[in-house]
N, C-alpha and C positions, 0 to 999 in steps of 0.2 A: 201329426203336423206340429211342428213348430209353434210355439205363440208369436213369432216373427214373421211365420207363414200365414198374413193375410188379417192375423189380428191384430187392433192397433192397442200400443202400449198407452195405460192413461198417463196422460202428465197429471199425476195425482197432487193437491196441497202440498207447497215449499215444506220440507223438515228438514232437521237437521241429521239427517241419516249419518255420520259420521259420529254419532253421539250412540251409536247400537246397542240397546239394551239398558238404557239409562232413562230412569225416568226425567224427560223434559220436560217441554210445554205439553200439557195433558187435553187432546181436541176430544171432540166431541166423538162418542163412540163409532157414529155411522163414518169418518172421516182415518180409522185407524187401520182398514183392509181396502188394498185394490180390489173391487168386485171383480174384473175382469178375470183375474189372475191370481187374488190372494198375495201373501210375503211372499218374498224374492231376494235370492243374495243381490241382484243388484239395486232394491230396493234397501239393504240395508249395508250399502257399503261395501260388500266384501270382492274382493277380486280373486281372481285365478275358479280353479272348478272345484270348490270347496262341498264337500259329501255331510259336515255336521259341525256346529260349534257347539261347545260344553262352556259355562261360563259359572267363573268362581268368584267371591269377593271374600273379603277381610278388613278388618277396622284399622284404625293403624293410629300410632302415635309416634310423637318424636322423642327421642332421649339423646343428649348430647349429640345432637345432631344427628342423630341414627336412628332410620325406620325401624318400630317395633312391631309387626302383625300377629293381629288376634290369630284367632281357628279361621280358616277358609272353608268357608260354603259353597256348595254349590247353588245357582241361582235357576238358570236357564240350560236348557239343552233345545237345540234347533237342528232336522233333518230335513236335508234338501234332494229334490228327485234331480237325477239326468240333465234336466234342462234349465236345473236353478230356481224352481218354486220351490217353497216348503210346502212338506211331505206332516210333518210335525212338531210343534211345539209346545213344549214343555218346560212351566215355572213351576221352583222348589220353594216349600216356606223354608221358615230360617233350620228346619230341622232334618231339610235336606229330600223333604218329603214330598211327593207331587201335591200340589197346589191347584194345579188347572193343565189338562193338557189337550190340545186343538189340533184336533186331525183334518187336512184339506185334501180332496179328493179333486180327481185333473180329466177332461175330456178333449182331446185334440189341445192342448195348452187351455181352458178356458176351467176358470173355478166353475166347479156344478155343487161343492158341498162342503158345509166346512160344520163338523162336531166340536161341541167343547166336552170335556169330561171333570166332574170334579170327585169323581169314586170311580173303582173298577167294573160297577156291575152296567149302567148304562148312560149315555148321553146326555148331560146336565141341560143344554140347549143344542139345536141341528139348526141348522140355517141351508136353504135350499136357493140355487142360483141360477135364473132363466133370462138368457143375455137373445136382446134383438139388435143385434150390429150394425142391419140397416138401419133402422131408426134408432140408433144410439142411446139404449137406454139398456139396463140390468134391474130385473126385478127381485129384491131377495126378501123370502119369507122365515122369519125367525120364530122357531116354537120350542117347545120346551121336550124335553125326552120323551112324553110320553105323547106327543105330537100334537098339544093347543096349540094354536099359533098365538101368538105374544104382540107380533108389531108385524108390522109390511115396510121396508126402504125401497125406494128407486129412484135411481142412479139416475143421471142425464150426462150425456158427453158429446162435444160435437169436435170437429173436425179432426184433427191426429190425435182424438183421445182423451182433447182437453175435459175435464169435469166442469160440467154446467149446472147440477140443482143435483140436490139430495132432498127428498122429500120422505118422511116418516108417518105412517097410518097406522093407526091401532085395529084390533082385531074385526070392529066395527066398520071401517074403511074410511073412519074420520081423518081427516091431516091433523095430526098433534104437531109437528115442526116442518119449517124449508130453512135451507140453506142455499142463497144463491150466490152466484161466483162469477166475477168479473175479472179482466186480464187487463193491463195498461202497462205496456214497458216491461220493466223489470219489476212491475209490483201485481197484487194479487191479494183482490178484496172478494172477501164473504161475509156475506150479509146472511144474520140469523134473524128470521121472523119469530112471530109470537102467532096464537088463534086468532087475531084478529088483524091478522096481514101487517100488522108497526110492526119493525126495524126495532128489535131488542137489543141487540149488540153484534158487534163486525170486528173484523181481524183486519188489519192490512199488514201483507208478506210482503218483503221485498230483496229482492236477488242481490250477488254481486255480480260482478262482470265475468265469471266462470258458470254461473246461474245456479251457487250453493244460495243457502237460505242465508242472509246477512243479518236480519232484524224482523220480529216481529209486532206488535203494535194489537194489543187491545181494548174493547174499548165496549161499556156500556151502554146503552141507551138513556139519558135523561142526567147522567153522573157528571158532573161540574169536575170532579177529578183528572188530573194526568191519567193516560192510559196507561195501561203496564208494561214494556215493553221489555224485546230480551233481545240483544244484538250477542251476533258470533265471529270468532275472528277463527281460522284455518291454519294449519303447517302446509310444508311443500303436500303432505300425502293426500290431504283433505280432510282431517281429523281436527273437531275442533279444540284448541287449546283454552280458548277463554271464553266464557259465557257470562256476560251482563245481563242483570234485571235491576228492573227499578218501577216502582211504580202501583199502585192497589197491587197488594196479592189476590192473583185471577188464577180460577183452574177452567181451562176452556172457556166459555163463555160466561160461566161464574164467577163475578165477585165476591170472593171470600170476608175482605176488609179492602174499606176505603181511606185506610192508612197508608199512608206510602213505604214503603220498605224495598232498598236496594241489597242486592246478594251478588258475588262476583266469584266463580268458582273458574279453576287452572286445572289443564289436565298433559300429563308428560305420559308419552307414549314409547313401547321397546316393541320394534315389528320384525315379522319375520321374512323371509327370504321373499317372498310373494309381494310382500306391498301391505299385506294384514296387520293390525294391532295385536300383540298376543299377552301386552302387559299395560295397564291404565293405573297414575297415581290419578286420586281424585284429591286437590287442595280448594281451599276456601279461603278469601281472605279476611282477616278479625281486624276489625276497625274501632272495637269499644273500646279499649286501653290508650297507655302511653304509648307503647311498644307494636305499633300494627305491623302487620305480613301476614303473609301465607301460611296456613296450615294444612298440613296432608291431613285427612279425612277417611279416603277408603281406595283401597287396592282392586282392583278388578283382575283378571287372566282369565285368554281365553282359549282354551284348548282345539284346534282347529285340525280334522282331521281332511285330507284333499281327494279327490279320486283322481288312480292311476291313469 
């Protein structure tokens, strides 16, 4: 069966899926896989019936006006089954060497299993996946290779799939976090508790009128600061070209500093015949001189193999 056949797709957290393989805004771990389903080429952008991307980067500078690139790495490699979940993925450190790589195993379209490995001999961490559809919930039990379990998450989702509460237990079955999630319009708040049920800190997403991710908005609990916020602007393909921040540097619901600092990076795209990106300049722009602009930063290419 199909994952179309009768299970419903979650409308997972606004991301900026057009940003593939980039680290963005960085959520919260429980918030980074669809439980239902796992990654997805159409969770990550890609169109046509794409069988695997390979992704490379390189540093790059300018010289008289002429891109100079370092050695190309390879970063990423992602294998997708049949019906467009990932089968496999696999990040390289800089020396080209597997890093981490995460095998998802598939029952009727529905994730039942998802391994990480960070060596060849066995399973770094297994996360085991028990979805009740009618009562809209997925229970996943996270344990370690040699099968303590670690934590407990479960999912809440109600009607076509929407994500309703993420809630996380420790081995014990205490709740160490929730995360609850409200819809209004074209925005989309989650509220992060603490152990004592206070509202630590919330995100608010909000769409544009095609319903990509426009801007996001964070925000601490108790912090008299601007939140940090990162707004995106698109091309015709859906790729984003501009990414603004401004604001405390925040990783997920962590404030890092309550300094404010703005960052504005450009990205020019070469795609191929399909609709796909298979070449990324990554530029930043330098505002501390006389002389401000754009500078390129890092080259990405992706190597995209399709099935016949």
């Amino acid at each position: 069966m199909n994952r179309s056949e009768g299970t419903p797709r979650l409308r997972w957290p606004m991301r900026a899926t057009a940003l593939l393989l980039l680290p963005w805004v960085v959520w919260t771990v429980q918030e980074t896989v669809d439980p239902l389903h796992g990654p997805s080429r159409e969770d990550l952008g890609l169109l046509g019936n794409v069988r695997e991307v390979i992704v490379e980067e390189a540093s790059v500078f300018e010289s008289a006006s002429e891109l100079i690139e370092g050695r190309r790495v390879a970063t990423e490699r992602i294998t997708f089954e049949s019906d467009g979940l990932v089968s496999q993925w696999v990040e390289y450190d800089r020396s080209a060497e597997p890093r981490s790589t995460r095998q998802y195993s598939h029952v009727d379209g529905l994730l039942t299993l998802e391994e990480e490995y960070r060596s060849a001999r066995r399973p770094f961490e297994v996360t085991s996946y028990q979805h009740d559809l009618a009562a809209g919930r997925t229970t996943a039990e996270v344990r370690t290779g040699g099968g303590t379990l670690r934590r407990t998450i479960v999912y809440e989702y109600v009607g076509e799939g929407r994500l309703e509460a993420i809630t996380e237990y420790d081995p014990s079955g205490t709740e160490t976090s929730q995360v609850l999630y409200t819809y209004t319009g074209t925005e989309e708040r989650a509220d992060r508790y603490d152990l004592d049920g206070e509202i630590a800190s919330w995100s608010i997403k909000t769409s544009d009128a095609s319903g990509r991710l426009a801007e996001v908005a964070l925000f601490t609990s108790g912090s008299e600061d601007t939140p940090h916020t990162i707004s995106y602007e698109y091309d015709s393909h859906g790729s984003v070209v501009v990414e603004q921040s401004s604001g405390p540097v925040t990783i997920g619901f962590i404030v890092i500093t309550s300094t404010p600092s703005e960052k504005k990076s450009s990205y020019e795209y070469t795609y191929d015949d399909v609709g796909n990106w298979t070449k990324r300049v990554t530029s930043v722009w330098m505002s501390n001189d006389d002389n401000p602009q754009w500078q390129a930063t890092t080259v990405t290419y992706r190597s995209l193999l399709y099935n016949p």
